[in-house]
C-alpha positions as CSV (number, residue, x, y, z in Angstrom):
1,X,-30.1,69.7,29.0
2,X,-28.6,67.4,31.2
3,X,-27.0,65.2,28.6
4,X,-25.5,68.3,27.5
5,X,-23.6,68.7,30.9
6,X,-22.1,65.3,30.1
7,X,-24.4,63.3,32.7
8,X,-26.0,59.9,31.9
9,X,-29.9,60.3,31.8
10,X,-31.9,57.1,32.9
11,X,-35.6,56.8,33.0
12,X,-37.4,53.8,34.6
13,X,-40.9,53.6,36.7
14,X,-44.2,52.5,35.6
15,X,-44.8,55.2,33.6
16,X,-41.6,54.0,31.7
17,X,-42.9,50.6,31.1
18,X,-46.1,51.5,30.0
19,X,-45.2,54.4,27.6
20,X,-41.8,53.1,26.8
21,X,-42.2,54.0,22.7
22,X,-43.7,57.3,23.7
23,X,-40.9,58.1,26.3
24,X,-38.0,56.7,23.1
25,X,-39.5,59.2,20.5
26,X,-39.5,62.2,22.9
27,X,-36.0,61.8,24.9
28,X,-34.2,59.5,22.8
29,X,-33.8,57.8,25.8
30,X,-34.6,53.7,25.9
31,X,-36.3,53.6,29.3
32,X,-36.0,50.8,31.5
33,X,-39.2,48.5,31.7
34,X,-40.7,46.8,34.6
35,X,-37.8,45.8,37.5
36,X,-34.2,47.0,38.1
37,X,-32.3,44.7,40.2
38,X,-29.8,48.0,41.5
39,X,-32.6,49.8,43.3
40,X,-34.6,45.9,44.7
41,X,-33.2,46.8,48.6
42,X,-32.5,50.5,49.0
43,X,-32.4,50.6,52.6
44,X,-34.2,53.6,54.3
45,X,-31.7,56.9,53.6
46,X,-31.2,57.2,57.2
47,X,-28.8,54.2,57.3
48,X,-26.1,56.1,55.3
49,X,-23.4,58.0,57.2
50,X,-23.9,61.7,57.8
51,X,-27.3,61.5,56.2
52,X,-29.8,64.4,57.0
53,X,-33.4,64.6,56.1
54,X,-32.9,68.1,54.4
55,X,-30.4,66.5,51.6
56,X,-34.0,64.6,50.0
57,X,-37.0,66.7,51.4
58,X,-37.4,63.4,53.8
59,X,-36.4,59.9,54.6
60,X,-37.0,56.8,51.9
61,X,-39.8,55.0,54.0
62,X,-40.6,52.1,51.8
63,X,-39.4,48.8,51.1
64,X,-40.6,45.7,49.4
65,X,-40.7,42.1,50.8
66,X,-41.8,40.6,47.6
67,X,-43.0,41.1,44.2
68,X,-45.7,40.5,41.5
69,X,-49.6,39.6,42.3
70,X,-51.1,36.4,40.6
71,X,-54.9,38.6,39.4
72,X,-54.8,40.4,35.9
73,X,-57.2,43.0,36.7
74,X,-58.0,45.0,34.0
75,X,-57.5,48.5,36.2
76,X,-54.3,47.3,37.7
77,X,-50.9,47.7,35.4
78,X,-48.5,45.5,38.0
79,X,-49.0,42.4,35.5
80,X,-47.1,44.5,33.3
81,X,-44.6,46.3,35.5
82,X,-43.8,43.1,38.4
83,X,-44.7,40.3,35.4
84,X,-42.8,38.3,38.5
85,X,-43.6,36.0,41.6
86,X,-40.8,37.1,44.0
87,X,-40.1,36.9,47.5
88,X,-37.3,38.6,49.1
89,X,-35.7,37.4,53.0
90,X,-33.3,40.5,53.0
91,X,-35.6,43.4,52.2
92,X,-34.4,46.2,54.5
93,X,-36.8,47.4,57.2
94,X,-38.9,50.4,57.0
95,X,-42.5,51.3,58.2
96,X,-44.0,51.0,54.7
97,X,-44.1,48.0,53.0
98,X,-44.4,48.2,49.3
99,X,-46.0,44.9,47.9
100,X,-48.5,44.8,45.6
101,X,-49.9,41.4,46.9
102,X,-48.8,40.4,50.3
103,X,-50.9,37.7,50.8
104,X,-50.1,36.1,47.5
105,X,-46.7,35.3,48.8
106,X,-46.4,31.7,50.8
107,X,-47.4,31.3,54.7
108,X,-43.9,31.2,55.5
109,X,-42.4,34.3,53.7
110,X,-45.6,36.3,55.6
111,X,-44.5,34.8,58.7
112,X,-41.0,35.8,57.9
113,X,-41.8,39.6,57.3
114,X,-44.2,39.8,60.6
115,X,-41.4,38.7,62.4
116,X,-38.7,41.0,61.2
117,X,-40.9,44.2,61.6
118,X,-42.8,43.4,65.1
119,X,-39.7,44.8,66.9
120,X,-39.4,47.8,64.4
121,X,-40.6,50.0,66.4
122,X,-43.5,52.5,65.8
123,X,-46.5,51.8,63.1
124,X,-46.3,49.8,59.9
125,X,-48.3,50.7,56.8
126,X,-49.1,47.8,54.6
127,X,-49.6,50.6,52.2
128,X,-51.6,48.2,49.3
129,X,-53.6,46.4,52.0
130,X,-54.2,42.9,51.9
131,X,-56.3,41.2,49.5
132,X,-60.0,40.1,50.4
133,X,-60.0,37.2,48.5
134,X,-57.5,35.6,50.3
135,X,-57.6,37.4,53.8
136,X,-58.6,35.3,56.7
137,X,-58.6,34.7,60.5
138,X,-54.7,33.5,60.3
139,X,-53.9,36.8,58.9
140,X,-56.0,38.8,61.0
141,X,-53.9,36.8,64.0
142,X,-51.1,37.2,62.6
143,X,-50.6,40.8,61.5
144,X,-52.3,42.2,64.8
145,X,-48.5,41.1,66.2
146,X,-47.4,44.5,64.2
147,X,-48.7,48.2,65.0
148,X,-50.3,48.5,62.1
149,X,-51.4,52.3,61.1
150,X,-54.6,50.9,59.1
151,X,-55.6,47.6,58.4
152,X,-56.2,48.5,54.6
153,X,-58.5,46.4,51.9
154,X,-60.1,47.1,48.3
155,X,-63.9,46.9,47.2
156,X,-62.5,47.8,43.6
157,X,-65.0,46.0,41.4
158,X,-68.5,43.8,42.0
159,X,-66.9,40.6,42.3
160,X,-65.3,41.0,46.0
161,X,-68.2,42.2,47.1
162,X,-69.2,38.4,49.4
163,X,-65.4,39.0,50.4
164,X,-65.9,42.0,51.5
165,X,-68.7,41.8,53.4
166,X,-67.0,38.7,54.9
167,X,-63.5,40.6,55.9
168,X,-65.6,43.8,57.9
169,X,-67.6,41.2,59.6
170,X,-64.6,39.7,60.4
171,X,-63.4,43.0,61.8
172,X,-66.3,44.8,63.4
173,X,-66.1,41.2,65.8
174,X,-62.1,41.9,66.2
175,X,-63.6,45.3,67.7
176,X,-62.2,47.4,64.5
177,X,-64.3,50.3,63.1
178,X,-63.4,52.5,60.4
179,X,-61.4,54.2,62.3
180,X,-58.8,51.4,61.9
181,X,-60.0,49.6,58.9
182,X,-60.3,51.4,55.8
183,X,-61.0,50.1,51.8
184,X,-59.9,51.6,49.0
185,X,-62.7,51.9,46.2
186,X,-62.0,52.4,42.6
187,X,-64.8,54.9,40.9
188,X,-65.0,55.7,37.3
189,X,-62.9,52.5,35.6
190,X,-64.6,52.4,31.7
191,X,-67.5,49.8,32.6
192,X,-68.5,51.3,35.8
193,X,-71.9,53.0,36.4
194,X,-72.0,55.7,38.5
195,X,-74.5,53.7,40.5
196,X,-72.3,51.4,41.2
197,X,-70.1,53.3,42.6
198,X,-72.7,54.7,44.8
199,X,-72.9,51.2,45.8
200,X,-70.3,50.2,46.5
201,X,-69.1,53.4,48.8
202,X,-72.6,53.4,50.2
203,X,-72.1,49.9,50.9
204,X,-68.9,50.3,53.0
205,X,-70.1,53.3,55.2
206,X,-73.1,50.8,55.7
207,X,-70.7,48.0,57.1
208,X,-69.3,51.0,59.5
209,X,-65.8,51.0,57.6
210,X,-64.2,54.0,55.9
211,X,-63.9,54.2,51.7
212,X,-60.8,55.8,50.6
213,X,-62.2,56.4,47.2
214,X,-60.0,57.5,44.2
215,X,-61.3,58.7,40.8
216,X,-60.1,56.8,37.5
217,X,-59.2,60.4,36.1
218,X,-57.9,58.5,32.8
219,X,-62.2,59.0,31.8
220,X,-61.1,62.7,31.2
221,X,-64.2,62.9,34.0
222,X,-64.4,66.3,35.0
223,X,-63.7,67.4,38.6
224,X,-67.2,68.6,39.1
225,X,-68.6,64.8,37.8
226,X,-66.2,63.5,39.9
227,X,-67.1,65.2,42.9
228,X,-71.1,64.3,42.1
229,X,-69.5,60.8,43.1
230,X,-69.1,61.4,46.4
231,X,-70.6,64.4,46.9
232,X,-73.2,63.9,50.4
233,X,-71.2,61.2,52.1
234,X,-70.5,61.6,55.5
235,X,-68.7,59.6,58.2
236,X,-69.5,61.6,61.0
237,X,-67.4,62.4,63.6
């Protein structure tokens, strides 16, 4: 329809670099895979003259400071779409930051970003979190300089689990609850028991931090053996 009104049709995104053949036979269209190099440092849309939030539904809020993560994880499809180690020193500002793997970039590019954003103004969301495995007492010290709205981690899979347990001690003795601190946790990946997933949210509440579980919905798992996932946990109040 669009091409019909003479427009130029472009498709890009994750989903294009993962279903790239499928997307070609349906549209016609080659989609673009993994990175575009036009849309790298989109400043937020409230930089542009005359803007007003009712031309988009809403600001742009995000931006990235770097690229790529160094893991291949078997749930995770940014080896595919960021197969790239970048860092960027003129992302523009905004209170979300993108990257996949922030502390996979050097000490000095994480100094570099800290420094930009601790004048921003308002609260940051490191949206992806930061990496257990690498996270320690220098990051702790030196992201507390921003406001951040979470301080956000991942108990994804088995392996992290020392990590894990090691980064909410960490926290709990910085005076952070889950009320501040909160871990994403993957349930339903193929390989993963329902007990384990049990575990591993049961786990977290048990450390006094807060699971922001999400359901692998690619299973074809139901809603209502989803929900028996999670069904009877309880923060409290």
């Amino acid at each position: 329809m669009v091409r019909a009104w003479g427009k130029e049709v472009e498709i890009g995104g994750p989903a294009a670099t993962f279903m790239h053949k499928y997307i070609h036979t349906q549209t016609g269209i080659e989609p673009h895979r993994g990175l575009d190099d036009r849309f790298e440092h989109i400043p937020p849309l409230s930089w542009l003259k005359n803007y007003r939030p009712s031309m988009t539904g809403g600001d742009y809020q995000l931006t990235f400071t770097s690229r790529g993560c160094p893991h291949k994880c078997m749930f995770c499809g940014v080896r595919k779409v960021e197969p790239v180690a970048l860092e960027y020193d003129d992302f523009p500002l905004a209170p979300m930051i993108g990257d996949n793997n922030i502390l996979a970039t050097s000490w000095e590019h994480q100094e570099l970003v800290v420094n930009k954003l601790v004048n921003f103004g308002g609260e940051i969301d490191i949206n992806s979190g930061f990496d257990v495995r690498f996270f320690q007492e220098r990051h702790k010290k030196l992201y507390s300089k921003l406001k951040l709205a979470y301080w956000r981690f991942a108990f994804d899979t088995m392996e992290v689990e020392p990590d894990v347990r090691r980064v909410a001690a960490m926290m709990r003795a910085n005076g952070l609850d889950r009320h501040q601190v909160t871990f994403y946790c993957l349930i339903g990946f193929p390989g993963q028991t329902e007990e384990e997933c049990h575990y591993r949210l049961q786990t977290l509440i048990g450390l006094g931090m807060n699971p922001f579980h999400f359901l692998k919905r690619c299973l074809r798992v139901n809603t209502q053996s989803g929900a028996s996932l999670i069904k009877g946990f309880s923060l409290g109040p």
